[in-house]
MMTF fields as JSON, N, C-alpha, C and O atoms, coordinates in Angstrom:
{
  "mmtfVersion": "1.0.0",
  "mmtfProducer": "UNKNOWN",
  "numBonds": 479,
  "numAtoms": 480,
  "numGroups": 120,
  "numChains": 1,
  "numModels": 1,
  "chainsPerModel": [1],
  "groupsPerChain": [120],
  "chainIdList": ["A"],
  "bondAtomList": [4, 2, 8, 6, 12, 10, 16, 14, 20, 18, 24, 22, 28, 26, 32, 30, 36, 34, 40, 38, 44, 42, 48, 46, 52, 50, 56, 54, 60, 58, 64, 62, 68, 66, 72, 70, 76, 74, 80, 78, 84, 82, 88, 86, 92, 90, 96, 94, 100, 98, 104, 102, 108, 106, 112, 110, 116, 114, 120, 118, 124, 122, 128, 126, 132, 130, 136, 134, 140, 138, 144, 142, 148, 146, 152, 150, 156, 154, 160, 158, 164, 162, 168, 166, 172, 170, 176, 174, 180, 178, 184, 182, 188, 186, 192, 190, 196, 194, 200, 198, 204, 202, 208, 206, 212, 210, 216, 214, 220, 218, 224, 222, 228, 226, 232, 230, 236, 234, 240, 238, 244, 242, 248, 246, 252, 250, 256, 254, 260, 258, 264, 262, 268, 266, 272, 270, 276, 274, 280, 278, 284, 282, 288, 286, 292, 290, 296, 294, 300, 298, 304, 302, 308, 306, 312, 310, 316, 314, 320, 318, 324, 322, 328, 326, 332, 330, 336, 334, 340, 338, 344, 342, 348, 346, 352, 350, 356, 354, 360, 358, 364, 362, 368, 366, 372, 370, 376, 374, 380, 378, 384, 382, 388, 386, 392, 390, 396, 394, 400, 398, 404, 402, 408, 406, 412, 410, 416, 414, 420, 418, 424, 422, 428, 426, 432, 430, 436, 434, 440, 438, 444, 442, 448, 446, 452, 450, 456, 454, 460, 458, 464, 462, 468, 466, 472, 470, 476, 474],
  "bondOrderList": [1, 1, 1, 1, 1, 1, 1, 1, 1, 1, 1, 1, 1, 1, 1, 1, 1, 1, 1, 1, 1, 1, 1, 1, 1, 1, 1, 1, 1, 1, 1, 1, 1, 1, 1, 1, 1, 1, 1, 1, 1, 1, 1, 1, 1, 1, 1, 1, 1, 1, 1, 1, 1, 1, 1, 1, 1, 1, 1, 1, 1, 1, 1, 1, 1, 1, 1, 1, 1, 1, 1, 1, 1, 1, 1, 1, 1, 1, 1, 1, 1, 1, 1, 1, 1, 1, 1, 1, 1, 1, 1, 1, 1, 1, 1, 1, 1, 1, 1, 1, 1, 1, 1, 1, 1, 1, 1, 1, 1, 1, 1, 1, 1, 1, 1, 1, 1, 1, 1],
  "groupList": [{"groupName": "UNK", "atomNameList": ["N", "CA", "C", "O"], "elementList": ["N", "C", "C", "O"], "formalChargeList": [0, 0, 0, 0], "bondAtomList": [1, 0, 2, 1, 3, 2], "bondOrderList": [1, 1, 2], "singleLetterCode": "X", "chemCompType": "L-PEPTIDE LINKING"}],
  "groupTypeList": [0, 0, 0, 0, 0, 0, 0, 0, 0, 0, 0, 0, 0, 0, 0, 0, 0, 0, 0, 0, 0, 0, 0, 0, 0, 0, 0, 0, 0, 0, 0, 0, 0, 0, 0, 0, 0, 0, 0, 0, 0, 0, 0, 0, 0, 0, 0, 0, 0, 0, 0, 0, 0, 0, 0, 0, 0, 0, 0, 0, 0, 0, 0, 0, 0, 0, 0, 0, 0, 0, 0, 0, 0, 0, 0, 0, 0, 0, 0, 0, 0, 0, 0, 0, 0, 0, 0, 0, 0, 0, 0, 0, 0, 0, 0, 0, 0, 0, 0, 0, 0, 0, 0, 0, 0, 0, 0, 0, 0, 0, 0, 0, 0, 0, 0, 0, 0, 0, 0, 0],
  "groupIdList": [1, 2, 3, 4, 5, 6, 7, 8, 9, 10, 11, 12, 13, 14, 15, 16, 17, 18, 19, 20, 21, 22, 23, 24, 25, 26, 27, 28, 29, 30, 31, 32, 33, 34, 35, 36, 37, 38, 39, 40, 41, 42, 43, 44, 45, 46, 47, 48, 49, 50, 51, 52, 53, 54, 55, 56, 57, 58, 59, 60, 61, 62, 63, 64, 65, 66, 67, 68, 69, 70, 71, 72, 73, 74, 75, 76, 77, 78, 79, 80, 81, 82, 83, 84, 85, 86, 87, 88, 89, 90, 91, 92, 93, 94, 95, 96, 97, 98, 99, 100, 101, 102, 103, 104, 105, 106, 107, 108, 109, 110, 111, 112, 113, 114, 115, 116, 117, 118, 119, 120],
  "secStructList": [7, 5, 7, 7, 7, 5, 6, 6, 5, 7, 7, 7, 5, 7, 7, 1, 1, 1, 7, 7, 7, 2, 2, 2, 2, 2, 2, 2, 2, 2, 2, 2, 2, 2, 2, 2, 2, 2, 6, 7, 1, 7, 7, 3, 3, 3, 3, 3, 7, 6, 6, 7, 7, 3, 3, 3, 3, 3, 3, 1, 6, 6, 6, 6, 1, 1, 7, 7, 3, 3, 3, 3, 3, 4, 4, 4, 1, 7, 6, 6, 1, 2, 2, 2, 2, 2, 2, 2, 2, 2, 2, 2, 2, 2, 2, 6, 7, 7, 1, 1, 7, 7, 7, 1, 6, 6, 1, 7, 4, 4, 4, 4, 4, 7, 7, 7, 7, 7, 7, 7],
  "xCoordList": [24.494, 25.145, 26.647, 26.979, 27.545, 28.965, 29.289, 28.583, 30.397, 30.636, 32.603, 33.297, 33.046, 34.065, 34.824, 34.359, 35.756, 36.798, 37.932, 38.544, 38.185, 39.457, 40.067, 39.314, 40.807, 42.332, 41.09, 40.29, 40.534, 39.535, 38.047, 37.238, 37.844, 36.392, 35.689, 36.057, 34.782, 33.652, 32.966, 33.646, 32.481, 31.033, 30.032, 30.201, 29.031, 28.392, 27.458, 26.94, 27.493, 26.654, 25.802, 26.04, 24.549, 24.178, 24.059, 23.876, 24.09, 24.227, 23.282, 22.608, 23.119, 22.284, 20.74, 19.92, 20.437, 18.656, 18.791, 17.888, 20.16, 19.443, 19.615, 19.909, 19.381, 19.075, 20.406, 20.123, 21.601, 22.755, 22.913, 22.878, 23.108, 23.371, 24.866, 25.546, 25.253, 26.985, 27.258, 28.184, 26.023, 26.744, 26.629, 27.256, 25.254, 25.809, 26.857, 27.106, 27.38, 28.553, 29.505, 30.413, 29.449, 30.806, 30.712, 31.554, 29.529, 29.03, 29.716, 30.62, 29.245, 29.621, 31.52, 32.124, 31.911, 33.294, 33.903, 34.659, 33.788, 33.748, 33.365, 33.966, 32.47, 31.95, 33.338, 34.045, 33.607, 34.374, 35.737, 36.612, 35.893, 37.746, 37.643, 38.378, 36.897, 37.049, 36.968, 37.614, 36.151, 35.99, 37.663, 38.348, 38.194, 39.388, 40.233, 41.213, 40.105, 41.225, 41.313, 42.261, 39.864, 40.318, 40.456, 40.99, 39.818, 39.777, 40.259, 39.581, 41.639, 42.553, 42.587, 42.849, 42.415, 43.127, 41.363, 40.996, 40.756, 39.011, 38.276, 38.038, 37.801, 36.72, 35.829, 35.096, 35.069, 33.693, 32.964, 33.654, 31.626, 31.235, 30.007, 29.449, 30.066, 29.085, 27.876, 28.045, 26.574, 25.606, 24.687, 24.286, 24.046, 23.319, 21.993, 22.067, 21.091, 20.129, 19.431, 19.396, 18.822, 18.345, 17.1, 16.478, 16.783, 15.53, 15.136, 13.927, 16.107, 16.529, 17.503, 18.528, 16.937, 17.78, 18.409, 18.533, 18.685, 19.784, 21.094, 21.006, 22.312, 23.148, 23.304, 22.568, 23.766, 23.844, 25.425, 26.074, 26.063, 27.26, 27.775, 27.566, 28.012, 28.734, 30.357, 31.289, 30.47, 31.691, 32.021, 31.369, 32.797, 32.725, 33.229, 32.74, 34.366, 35.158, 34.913, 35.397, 33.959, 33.713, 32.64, 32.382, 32.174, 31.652, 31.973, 31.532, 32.491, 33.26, 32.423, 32.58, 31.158, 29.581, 29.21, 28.442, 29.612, 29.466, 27.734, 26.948, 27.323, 25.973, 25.52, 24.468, 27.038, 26.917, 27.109, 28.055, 26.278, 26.896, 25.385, 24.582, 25.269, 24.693, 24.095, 24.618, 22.486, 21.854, 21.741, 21.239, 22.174, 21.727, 21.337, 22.271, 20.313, 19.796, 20.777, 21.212, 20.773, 21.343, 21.481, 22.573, 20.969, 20.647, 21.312, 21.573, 21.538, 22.198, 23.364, 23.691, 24.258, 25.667, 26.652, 27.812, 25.986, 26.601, 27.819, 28.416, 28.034, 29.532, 30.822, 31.408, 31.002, 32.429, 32.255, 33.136, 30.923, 30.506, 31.077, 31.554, 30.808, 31.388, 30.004, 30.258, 28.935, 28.072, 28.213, 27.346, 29.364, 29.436, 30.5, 30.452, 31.401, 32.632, 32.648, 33.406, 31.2, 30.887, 30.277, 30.652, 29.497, 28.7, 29.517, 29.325, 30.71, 31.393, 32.6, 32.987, 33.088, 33.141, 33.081, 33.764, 31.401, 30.706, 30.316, 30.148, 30.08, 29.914, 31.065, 30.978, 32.325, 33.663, 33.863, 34.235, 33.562, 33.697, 32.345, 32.873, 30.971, 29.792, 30.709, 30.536, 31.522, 32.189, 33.043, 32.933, 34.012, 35.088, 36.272, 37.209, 36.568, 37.183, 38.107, 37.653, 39.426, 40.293, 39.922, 39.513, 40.391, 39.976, 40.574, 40.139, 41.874, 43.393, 43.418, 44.197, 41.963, 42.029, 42.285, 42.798, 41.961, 42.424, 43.343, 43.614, 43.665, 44.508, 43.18, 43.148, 42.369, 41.34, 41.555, 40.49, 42.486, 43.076, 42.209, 41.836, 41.714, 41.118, 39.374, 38.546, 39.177, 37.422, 37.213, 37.635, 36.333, 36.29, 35.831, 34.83, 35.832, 35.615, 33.835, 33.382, 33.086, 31.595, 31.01, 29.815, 31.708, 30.979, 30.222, 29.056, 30.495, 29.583, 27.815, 26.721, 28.331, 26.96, 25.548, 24.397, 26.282, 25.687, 24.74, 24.911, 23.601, 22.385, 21.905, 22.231, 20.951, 20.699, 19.368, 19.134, 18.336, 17.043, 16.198, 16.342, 15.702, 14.863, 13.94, 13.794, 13.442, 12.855, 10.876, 10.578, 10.381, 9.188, 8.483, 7.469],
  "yCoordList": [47.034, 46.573, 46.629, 46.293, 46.948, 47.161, 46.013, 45.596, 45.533, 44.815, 45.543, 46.005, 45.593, 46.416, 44.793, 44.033, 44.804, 43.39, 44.067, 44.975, 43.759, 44.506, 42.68, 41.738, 42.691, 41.131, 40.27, 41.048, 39.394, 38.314, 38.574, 37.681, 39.602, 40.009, 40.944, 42.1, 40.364, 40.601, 42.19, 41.978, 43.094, 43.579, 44.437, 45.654, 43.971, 44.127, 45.825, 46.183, 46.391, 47.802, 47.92, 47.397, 48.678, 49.13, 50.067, 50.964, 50.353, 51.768, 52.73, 52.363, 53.69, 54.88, 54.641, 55.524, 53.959, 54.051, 54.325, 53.903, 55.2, 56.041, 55.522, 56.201, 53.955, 53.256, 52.544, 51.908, 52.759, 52.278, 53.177, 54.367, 52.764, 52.961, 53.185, 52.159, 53.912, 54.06, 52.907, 52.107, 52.896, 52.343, 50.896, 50.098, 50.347, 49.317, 48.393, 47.19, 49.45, 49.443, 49.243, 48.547, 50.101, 49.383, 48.826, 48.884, 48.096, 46.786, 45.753, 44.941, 45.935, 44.837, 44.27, 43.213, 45.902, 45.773, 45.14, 44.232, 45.397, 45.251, 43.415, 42.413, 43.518, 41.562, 40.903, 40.037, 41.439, 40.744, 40.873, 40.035, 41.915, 41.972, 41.065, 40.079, 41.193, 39.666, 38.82, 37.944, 38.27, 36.748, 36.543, 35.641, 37.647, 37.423, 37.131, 36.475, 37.495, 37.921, 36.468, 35.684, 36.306, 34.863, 33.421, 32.45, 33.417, 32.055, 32.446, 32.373, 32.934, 33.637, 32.696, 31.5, 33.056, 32.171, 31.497, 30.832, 32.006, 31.959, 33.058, 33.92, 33.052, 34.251, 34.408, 33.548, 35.774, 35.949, 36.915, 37.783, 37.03, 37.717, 38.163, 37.448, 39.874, 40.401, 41.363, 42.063, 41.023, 41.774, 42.178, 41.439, 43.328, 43.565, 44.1, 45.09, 43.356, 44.044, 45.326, 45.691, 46.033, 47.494, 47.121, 46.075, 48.05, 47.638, 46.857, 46.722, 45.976, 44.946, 45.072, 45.754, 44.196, 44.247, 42.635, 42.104, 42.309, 41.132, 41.3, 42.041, 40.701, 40.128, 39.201, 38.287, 38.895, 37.924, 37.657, 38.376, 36.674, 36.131, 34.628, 33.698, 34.434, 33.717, 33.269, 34.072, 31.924, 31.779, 31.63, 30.661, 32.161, 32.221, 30.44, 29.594, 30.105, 28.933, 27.473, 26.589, 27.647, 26.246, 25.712, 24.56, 25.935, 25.073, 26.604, 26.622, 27.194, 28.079, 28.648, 28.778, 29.205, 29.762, 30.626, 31.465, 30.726, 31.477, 31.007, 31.82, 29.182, 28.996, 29.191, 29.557, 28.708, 28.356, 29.414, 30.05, 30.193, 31.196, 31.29, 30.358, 32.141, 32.156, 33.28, 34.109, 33.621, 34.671, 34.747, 33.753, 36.032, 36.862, 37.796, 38.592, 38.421, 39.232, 40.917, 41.123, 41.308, 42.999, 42.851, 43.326, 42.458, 42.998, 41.684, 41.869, 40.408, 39.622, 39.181, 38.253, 40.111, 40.089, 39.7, 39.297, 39.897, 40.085, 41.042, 41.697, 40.985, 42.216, 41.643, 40.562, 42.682, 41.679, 41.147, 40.402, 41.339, 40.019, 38.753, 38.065, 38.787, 37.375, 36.037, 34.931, 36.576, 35.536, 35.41, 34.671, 36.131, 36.266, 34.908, 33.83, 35.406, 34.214, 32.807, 31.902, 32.921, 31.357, 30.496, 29.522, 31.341, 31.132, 30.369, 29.275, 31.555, 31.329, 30.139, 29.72, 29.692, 28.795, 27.539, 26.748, 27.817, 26.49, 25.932, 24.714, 26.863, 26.857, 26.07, 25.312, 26.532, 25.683, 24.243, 23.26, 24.21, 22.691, 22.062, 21.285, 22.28, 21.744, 21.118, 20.003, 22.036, 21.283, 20.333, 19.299, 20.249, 19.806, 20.576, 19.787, 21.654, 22.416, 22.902, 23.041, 23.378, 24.084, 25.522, 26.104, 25.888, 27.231, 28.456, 29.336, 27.936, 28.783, 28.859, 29.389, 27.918, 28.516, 27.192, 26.139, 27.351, 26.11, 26.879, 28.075, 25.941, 26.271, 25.772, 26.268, 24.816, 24.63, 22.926, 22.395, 22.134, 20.963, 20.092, 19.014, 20.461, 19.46, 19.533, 18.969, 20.399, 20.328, 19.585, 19.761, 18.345, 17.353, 17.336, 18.031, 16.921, 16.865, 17.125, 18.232, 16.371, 15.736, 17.011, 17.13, 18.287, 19.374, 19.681, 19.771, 20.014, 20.876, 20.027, 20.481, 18.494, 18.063, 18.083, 17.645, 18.738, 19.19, 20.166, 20.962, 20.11, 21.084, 21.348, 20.686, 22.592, 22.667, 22.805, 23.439, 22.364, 22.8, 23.775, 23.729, 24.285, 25.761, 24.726, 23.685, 24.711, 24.188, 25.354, 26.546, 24.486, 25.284, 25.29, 25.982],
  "zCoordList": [2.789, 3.997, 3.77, 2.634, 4.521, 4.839, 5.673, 6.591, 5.296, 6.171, 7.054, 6.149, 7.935, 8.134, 8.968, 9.817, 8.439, 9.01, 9.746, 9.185, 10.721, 11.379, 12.098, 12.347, 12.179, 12.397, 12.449, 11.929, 12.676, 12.525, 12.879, 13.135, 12.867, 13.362, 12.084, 11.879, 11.383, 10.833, 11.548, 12.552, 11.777, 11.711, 11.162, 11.235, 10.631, 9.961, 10.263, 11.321, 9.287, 9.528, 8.593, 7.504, 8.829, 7.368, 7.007, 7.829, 5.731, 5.1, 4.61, 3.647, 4.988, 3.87, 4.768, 4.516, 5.403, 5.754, 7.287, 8.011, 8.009, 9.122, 10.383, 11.367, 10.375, 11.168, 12.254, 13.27, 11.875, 12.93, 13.769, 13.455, 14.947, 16.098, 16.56, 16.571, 16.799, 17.005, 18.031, 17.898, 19.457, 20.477, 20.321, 21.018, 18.75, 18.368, 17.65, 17.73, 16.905, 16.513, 16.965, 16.509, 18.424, 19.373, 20.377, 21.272, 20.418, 21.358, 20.03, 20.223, 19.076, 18.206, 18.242, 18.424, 17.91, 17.736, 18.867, 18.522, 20.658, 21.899, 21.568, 21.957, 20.941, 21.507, 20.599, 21.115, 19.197, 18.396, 18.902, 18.688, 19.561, 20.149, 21.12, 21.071, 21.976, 23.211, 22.738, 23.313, 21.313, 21.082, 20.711, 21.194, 19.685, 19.193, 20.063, 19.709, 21.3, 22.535, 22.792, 22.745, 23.121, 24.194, 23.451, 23.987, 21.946, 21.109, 19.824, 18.799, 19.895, 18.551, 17.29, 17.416, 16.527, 15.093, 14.539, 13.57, 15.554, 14.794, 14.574, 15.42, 13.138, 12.879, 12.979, 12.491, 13.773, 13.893, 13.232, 12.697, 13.099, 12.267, 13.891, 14.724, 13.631, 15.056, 14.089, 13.09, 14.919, 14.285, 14.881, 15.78, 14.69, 15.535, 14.37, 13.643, 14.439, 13.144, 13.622, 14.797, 12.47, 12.807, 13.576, 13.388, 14.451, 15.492, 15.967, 16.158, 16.37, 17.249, 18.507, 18.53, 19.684, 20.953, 21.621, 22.724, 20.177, 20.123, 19.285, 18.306, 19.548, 19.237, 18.228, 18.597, 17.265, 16.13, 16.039, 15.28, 16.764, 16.54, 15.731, 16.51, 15.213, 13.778, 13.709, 13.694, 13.672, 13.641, 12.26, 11.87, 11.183, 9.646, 9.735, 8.987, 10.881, 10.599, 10.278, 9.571, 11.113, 11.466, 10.466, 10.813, 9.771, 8.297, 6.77, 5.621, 7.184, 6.092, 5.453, 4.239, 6.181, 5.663, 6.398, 5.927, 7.778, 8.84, 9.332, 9.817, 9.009, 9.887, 11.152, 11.677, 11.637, 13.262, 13.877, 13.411, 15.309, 16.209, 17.21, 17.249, 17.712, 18.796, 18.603, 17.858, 19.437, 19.4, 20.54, 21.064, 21.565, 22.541, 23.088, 22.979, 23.8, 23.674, 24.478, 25.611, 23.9, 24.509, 25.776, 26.086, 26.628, 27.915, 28.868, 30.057, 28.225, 28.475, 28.7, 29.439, 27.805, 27.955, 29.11, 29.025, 30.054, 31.282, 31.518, 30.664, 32.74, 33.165, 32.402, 32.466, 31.736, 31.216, 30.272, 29.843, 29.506, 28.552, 28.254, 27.351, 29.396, 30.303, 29.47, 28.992, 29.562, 29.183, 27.482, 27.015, 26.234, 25.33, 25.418, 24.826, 26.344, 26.482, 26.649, 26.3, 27.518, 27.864, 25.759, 25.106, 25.592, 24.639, 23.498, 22.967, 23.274, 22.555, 22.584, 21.493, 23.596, 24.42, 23.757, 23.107, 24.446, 24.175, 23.1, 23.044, 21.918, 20.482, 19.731, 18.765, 20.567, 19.626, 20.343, 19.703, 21.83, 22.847, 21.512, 20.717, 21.26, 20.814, 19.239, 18.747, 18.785, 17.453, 17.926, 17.267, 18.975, 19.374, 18.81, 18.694, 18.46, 18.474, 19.052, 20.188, 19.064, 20.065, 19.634, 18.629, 21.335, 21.573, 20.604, 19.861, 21.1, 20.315, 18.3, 17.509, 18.1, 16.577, 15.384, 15.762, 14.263, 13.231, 12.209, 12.104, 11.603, 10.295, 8.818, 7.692, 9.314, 8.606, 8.432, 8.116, 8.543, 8.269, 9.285, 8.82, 10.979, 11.455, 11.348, 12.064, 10.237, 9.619, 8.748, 7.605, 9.215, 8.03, 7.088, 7.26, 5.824, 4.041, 4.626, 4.335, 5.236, 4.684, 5.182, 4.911, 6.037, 6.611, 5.721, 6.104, 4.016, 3.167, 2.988, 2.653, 3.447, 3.157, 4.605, 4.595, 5.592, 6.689, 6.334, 5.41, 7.156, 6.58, 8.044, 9.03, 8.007, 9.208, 8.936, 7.907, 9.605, 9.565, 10.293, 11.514, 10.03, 11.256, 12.109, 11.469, 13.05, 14.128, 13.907, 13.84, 13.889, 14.035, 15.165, 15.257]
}
């Protein structure tokens, strides 16, 4: 797996088995320049797995692991990926977060002992 970083955006490709998609590649790049555009000074990580028709978005920032982000499906995006914007949005309002980005100073000490559990 490759990972290719361009100003705060992560996305992830993989290598040598055939399987990437160009136009996922620049759906990915496309989702990560708008997140950058509209909620600057935060990093995302965009993915799209092989033979899959979802989205895998990741904020690296907000617990410094890249846990938190949102899964949507391809076809969901909306015009404008407008429904990427809301998501993303709402992911940093759900931390209490500002939009415009951290320096890392208002993430509190006890984040590393946060765990998340899978839901069955």
């Amino acid at each position: 797996m490759k990972l290719v970083e361009q100003d705060s955006v992560t996305v992830t490709q993989t290598e040598g088995d055939g399987r990437d998609k160009p136009a996922d590649v620049l759906l990915c790049g496309e989702i990560g320049a708008k997140l950058t555009k509209l909620y600057p000074g935060w990093a995302w990580k965009v993915e799209i797995p092989p033979d899959n028709d979802v989205v895998i978005v990741r904020n690296l920032d907000l617990d410094g692991r890249g846990k938190f982000g949102f899964v949507m499906p391809k076809s969901g995006l909306g015009p404008a990926l407008h429904h990427v914007m809301l998501a993303g949005g709402e992911l940093l309002e759900r931390w209490k977060r500002r939009a415009c980005g951290t320096d890392g100073s208002d993430i509190p000490d006890f984040i590393d002992a946060l765990t998340v559990k899978p839901q069955t």
